[in-house]
C-alpha positions as CSV (number, residue, x, y, z in Angstrom):
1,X,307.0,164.7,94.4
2,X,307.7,161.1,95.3
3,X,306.5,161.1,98.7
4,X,302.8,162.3,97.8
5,X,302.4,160.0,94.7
6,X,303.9,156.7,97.0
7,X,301.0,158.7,100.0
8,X,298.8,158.7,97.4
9,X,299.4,155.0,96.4
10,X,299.1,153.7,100.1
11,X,296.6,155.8,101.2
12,X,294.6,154.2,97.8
13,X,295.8,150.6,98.9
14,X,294.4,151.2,102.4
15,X,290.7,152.1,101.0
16,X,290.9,149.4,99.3
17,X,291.4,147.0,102.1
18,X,288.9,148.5,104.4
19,X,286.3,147.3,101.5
20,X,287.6,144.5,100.3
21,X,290.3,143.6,103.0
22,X,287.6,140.8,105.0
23,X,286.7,139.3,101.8
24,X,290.3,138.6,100.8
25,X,291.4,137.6,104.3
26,X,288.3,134.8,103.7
27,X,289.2,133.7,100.3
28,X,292.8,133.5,101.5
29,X,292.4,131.5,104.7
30,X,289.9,129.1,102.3
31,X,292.9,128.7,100.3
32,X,295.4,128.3,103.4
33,X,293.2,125.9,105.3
34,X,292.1,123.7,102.9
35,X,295.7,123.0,101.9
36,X,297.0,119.2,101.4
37,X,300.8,118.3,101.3
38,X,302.5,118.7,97.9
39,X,305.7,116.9,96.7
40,X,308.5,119.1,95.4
41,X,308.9,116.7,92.5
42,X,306.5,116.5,89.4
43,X,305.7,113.2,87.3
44,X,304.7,113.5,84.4
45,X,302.0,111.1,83.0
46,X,303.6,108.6,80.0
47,X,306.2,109.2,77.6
48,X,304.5,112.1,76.0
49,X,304.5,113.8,78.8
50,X,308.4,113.5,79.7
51,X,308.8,114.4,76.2
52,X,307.2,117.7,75.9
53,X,308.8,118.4,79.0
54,X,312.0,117.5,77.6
55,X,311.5,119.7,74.7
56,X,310.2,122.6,76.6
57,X,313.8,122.8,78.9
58,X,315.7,122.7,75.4
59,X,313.3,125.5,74.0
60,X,313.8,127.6,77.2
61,X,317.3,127.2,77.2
62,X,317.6,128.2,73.7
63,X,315.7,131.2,73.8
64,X,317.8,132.2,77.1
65,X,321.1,131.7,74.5
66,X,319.4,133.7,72.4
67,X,318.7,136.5,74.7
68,X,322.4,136.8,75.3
69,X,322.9,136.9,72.3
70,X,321.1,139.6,71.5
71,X,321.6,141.9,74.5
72,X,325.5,141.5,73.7
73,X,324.8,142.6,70.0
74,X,323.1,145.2,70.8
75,X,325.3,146.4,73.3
76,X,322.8,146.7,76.0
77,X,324.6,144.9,78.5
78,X,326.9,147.8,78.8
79,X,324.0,148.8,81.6
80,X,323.7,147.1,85.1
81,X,320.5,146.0,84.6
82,X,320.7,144.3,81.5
83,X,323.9,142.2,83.0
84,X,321.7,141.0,85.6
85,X,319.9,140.3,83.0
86,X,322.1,138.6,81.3
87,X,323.5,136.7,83.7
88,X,319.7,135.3,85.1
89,X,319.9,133.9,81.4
90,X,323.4,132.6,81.9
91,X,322.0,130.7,85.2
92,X,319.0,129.5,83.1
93,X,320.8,127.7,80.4
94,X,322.6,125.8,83.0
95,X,319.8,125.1,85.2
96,X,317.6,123.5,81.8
97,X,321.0,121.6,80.8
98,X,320.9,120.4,84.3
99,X,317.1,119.7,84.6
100,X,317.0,118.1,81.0
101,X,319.8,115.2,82.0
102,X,318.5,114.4,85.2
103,X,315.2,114.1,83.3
104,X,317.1,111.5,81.2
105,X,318.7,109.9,83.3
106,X,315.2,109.3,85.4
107,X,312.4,109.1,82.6
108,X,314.4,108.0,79.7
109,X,317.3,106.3,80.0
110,X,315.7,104.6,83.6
111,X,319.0,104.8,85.1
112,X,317.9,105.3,88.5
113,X,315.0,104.9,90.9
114,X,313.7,107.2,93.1
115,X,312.0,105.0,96.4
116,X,309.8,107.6,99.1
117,X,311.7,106.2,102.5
118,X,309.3,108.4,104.7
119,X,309.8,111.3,106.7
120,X,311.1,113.3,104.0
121,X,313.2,111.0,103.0
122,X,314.6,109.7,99.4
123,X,316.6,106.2,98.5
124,X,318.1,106.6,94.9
125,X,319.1,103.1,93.7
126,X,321.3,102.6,90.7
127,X,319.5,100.5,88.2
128,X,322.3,100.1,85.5
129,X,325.5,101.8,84.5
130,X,328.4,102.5,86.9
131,X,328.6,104.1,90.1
132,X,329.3,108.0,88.0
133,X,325.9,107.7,87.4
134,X,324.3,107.8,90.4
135,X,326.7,110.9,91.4
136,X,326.0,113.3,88.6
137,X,322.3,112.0,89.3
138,X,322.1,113.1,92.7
139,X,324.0,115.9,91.7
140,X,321.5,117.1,89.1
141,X,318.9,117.0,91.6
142,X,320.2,120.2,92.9
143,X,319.4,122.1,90.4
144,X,318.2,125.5,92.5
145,X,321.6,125.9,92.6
146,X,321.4,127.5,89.3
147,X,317.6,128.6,89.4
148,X,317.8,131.1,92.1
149,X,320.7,132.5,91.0
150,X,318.9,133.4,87.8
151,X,315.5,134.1,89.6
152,X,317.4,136.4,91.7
153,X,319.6,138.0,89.1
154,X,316.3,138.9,87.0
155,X,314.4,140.5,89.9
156,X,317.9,142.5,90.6
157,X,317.7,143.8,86.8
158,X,314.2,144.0,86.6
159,X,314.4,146.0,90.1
160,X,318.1,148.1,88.4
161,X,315.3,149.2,85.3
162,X,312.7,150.3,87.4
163,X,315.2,152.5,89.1
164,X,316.5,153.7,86.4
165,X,313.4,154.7,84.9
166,X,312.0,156.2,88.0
167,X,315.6,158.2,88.5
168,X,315.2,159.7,84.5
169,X,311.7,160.7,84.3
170,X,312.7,162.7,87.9
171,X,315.4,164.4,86.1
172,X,313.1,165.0,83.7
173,X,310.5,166.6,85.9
174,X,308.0,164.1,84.9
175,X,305.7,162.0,87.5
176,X,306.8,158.4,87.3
């Protein structure tokens, strides 16, 4: 039954594209063509705005503590998917710990400065405190060492449920 509903799906996706394909190839290469370089970083515009940034990583990586806890009290993580999920919330709370106190360290505490050298290229100058500083700066700045663990471990459990559900409503005869 799963070949002629993912048949069915294609063949859907195809008629759609012969009517609308050109158009969305159009908009698309609009979009492409017009592009203008973008910095990975983002400022944000006066202390308001560093603020409610501020407050959104500590909300995040509340509600991520949270989540664990409530997926261990419920017991759910005692399936695959939900560890993933777990642990993508895990990775989370790390990554807004990380992201708040380089935050600090840059907006609030103005303990370094960030000069554009050119080609790609960053100085970081210490501004005050000691060397440490400057280390668990640059340090922090690395912080998709913890997102893409976590944005990896929630596609793997959101991908785990999906199977899951696909593999019982086939057991149960039922059309996914």
């Amino acid at each position: 039954m799963a070949p002629l509903i993912s048949g069915h799906i294609s063949g859907w996706i195809k008629a759609l594209y012969s009517r609308c394909g050109p158009v969305i190839c159009a908009v698309a290469g609009v979009f492409f063509l017009s592009a203008s370089p973008v910095l990975a970083t983002q400022g944000h515009s006066g202390i308001e705005g560093v603020w409610v940034h501020q407050f959104a990583h500590l909300f995040f990586l509340f509600s991520m503590g949270l989540l664990i806890f409530w997926l261990r009290r419920a017991g759910l993580v005692k399936k695959t998917a939900w560890r993933y999920i777990q642990n993508a919330a895990f990775f989370f709370i790390i990554w807004n710990a990380d992201a708040a106190l380089v935050h600090f360290l840059e907006e609030q505490l103005i303990a370094v400065e960030m000069t554009m050298v050119g080609g790609g290229q960053v100085r970081i100058d210490l501004l005050r405190g000691s060397d440490w500083i400057s280390v668990i700066y640059y340090l922090g700045k690395l912080d998709h060492i913890f997102c893409v663990p976590a944005m990896i471990c929630l596609m793997l459990g959101v991908r785990r449920m999906l199977a899951d559900h696909r593999h019982e409503t086939a057991a149960r005869g039922e059309i996914p």
